[in-house]
KOLFILO-779834 format. One record per residue (C-alpha): x, y, z. Coordinates in steps of 0.05 Angstrom, whole numbers, padded with zeros to 5 digits, always signed. Example, Ala and Ser with C-alpha at 12.3 -4.5 7.8 and 13.67 -1.06 7.14 Angstrom:
BEGIN
+00246-00090+00156/+00273-00021+00143/
//
This chain:
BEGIN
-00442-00220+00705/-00414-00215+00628/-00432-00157+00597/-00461-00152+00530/-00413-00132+00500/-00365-00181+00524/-00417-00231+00503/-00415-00207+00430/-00339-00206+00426/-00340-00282+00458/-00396-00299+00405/-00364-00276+00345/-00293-00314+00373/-00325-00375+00382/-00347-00360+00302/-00279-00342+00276/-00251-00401+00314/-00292-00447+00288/-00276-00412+00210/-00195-00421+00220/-00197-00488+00252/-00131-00516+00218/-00144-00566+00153/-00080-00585+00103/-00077-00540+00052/-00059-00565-00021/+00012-00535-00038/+00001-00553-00104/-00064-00525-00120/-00027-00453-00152/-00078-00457-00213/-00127-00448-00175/-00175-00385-00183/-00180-00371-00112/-00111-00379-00068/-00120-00411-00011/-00117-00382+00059/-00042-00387+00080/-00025-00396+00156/+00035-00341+00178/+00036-00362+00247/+00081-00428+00243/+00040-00464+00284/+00014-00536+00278/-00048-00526+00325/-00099-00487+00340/-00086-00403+00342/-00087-00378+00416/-00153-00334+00412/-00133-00308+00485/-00082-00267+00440/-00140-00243+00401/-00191-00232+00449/-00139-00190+00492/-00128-00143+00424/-00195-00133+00417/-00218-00113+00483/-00160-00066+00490/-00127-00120+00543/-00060-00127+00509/-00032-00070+00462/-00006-00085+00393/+00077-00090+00388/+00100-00082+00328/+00184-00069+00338/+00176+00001+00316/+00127+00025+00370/+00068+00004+00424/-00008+00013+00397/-00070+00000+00419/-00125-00038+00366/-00148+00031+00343/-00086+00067+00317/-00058+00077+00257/-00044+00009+00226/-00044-00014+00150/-00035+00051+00112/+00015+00095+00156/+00060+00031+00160/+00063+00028+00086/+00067+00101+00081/+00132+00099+00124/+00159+00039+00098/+00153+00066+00025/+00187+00123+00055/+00240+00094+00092/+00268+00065+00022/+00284+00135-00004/+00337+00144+00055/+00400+00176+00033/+00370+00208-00026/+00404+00270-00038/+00366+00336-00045/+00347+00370-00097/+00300+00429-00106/+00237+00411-00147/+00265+00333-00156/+00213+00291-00169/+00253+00233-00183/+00292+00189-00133/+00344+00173-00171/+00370+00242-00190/+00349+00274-00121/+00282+00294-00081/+00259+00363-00055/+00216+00353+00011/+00145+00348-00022/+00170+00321-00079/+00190+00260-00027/+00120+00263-00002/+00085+00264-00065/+00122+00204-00088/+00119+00162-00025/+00040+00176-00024/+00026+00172-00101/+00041+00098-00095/-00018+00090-00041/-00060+00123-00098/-00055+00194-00060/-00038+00252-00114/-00010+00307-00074/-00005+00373-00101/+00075+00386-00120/+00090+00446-00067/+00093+00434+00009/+00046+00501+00016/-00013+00465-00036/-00005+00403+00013/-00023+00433+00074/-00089+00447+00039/-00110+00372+00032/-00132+00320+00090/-00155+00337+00150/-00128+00380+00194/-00097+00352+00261/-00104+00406+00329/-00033+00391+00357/+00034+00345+00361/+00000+00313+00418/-00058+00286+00366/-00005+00271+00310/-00006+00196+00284/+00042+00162+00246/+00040+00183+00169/+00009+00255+00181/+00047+00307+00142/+00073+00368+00189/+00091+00426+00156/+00138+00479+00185/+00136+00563+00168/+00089+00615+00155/+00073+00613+00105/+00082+00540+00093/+00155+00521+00062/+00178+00459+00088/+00138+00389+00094/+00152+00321+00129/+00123+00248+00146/+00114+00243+00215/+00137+00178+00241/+00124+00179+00319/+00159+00193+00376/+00176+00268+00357/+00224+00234+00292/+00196+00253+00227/+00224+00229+00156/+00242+00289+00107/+00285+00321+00045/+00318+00380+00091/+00355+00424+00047/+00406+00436-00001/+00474+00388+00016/+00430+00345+00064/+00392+00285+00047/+00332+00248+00066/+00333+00226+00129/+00293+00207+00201/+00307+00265+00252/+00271+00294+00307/+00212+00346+00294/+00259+00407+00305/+00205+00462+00320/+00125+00457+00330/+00095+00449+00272/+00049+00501+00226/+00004+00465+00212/-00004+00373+00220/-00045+00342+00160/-00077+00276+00157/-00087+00248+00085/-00089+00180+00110/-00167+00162+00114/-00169+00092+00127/-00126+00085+00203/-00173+00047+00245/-00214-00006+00231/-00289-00018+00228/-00287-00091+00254/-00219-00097+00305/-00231-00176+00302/-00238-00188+00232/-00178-00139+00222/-00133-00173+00277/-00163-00251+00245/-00134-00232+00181/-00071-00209+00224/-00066-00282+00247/-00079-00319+00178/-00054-00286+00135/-00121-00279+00098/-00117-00224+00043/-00162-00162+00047/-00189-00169-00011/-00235-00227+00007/-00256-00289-00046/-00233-00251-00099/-00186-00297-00142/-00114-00288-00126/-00119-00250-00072/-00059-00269-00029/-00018-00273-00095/-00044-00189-00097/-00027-00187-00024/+00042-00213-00022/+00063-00167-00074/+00029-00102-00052/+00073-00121+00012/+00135-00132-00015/+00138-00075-00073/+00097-00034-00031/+00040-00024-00075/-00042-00032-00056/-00053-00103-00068/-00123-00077-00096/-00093-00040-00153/-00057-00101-00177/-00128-00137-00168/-00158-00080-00211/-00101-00086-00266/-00115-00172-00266/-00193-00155-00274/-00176-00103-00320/-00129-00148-00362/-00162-00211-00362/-00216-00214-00320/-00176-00259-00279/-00158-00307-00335/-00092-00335-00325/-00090-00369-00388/-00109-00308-00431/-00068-00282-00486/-00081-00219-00530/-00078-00208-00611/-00011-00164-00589/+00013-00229-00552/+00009-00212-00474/-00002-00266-00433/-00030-00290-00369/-00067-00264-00318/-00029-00199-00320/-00022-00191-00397/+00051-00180-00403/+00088-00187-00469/+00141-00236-00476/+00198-00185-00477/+00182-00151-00416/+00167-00214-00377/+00238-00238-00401/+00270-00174-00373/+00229-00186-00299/+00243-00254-00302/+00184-00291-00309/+00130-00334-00327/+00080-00287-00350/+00034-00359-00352/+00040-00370-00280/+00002-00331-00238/+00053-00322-00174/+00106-00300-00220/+00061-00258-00265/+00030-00217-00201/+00100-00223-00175/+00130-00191-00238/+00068-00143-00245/+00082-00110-00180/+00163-00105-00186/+00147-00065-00261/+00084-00014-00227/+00131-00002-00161/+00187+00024-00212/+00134+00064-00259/+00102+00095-00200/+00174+00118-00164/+00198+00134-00238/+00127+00178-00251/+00104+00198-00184/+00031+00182-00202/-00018+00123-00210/-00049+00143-00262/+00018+00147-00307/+00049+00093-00279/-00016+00058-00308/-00005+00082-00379/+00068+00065-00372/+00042-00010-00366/-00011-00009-00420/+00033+00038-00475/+00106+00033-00442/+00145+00088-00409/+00168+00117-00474/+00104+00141-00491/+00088+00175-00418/+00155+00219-00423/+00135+00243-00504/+00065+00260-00480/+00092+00286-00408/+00033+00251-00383/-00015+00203-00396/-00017+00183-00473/-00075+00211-00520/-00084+00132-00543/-00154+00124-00534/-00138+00058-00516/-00091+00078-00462/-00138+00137-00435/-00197+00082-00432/-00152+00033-00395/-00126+00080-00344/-00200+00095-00332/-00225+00026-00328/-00167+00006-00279/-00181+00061-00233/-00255+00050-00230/-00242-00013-00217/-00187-00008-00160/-00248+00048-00125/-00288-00013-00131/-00235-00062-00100/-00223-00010-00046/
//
């Protein structure tokens, strides 16, 4: 006899099935205010829901190349946490570096790497281990929790898995993936979203490439990019709403354009079309990626976009432009909204 709760998962299947069943999609259609659902799977029929059913019954564990999961383990954030991370290999080390390009200290390589999930870390390793949650033991420790190491606290990784971690060691060393070399102080988990409330809607978008973000327009255009610079595709949603309420055919008294209000200058320097919307979001994302690795923090990295990076390093943080201070507001509210 099926179970109930085998009954519900077979249900809502049978649902999603019948949601995804393949139609053409309109390649041409970029205007549009909503992007259309794109398919990642490559294939020309129907998707094999055996696949899915097996994830979400905890049948088949997840592979993804780096490690073996089941459904409920760290997924979105702690990838993106490590991937973020992974670019800052070979950085050399410097004590109290912020900056990437001139060298990173170890939580200065945390606080950058998490400041661009919108996670403001205090500056010292020992301030650090006060935030989060804290995790009982190594055997508990999921990929992207911080361990710390000493007594009192003076050294801080990323923990990737598999006893490896990702760190700034010391002096003459650089960052790089090694093995956690003693047992840790104390393990920290800042990461608050790791397993999901609905495993099929979660693994569905998984399989479609649907965008978190729902019907909200130009949401895969948000999505791609967050992927590819790295950055929460809802905090280039919240800069768009911000901008232009979504209006990619706005243009300001200063003369930004587009859905992501950039001036003709800067969209010449990225490249692009501030006018259409891939590029713009595309463009968007490339210039917030290098404000929030140049700045270490959203918030700045914002104010760098609305009143340029010039004005962020004269001010040392964000600019007293009531403008800028309003902005900065506005986008964060709404990016806790988007969230």
């Amino acid at each position: 006899m099926m179970s109930d709760g085998m009954s519900a998962v077979l249900s809502r299947i049978g649902q999603i099935e019948a949601l995804i069943n393949p139609r053409p999609v309109n390649a041409t259609s970029s205007t549009s205010k909503t992007a259309p659902v794109s398919k990642t799977t490559g294939s020309t029929g129907s998707t094999d829901f055996s696949d899915l059913l097996d994830t979400v019954t905890g049948g088949t564990p997840v592979d993804d190349g780096k490690r073996v999961r089941s459904p409920s383990s760290s997924t979105s954030l702690a990838d993106r946490a490590i991937s973020i991370a992974q670019r800052y290999l070979g950085v050399p080390y410097r004590w109290g570096g912020n900056d990437a390009s001139t060298g990173l200290d170890c939580s200065g390589l945390t606080k950058l790497v998490f400041g661009q999930l919108g996670i403001d870390l205090p500056r010292s390793s020992a301030a650090q281990a006060t935030v989060g949650t804290r995790v009982s033991s190594m055997a508990a420790a999921e990929p992207g929790d911080l361990v710390f190491f000493g007594s009192p606290v003076h050294h801080v990784g990323i923990y990737l898995g598999d006893g490896k971690m990702i760190d700034a060691p010391k002096a003459g060393d650089e960052v790089r993936i090694r093995d956690v070399y003693e047992k840790p102080s104390q393990i920290r988990r800042v990461l608050n979203d790791t397993s999901s409330s609905d495993p099929v809607a979660d693994t569905l978008r998984q399989l479609t490439g649907s965008s978190p973000l729902g019907s909200t327009p130009y949401a895969n255009l948000f999505t791609a990019a967050g992927k590819k610079y790295g950055i929460d595709p809802a905090l280039l949603s919240a800069v768009a709403r911000t901008e232009s309420n979504y209006n990619a055919s706005a243009k300001s008294p200063a003369g930004a354009l587009g859905l992501m209000q950039i001036m003709p200058g800067t969209a010449r320097e990225l490249g692009v079309d501030p006018m259409v919307p891939r590029q713009a979001v595309d463009g968007a994302a490339r210039l917030l990626s290098d404000h929030i690795r140049t700045f270490g923090r959203v918030d700045l990295a914002l104010a760098a976009y609305n009143a340029g990076p010039g004005a962020v390093r004269k001010y040392d943080g964000v600019p007293p432009y009531t403008e800028t201070e309003n902005y900065v507001r506005r986008v964060q509210k709404a990016w806790g909204q988007l969230r």
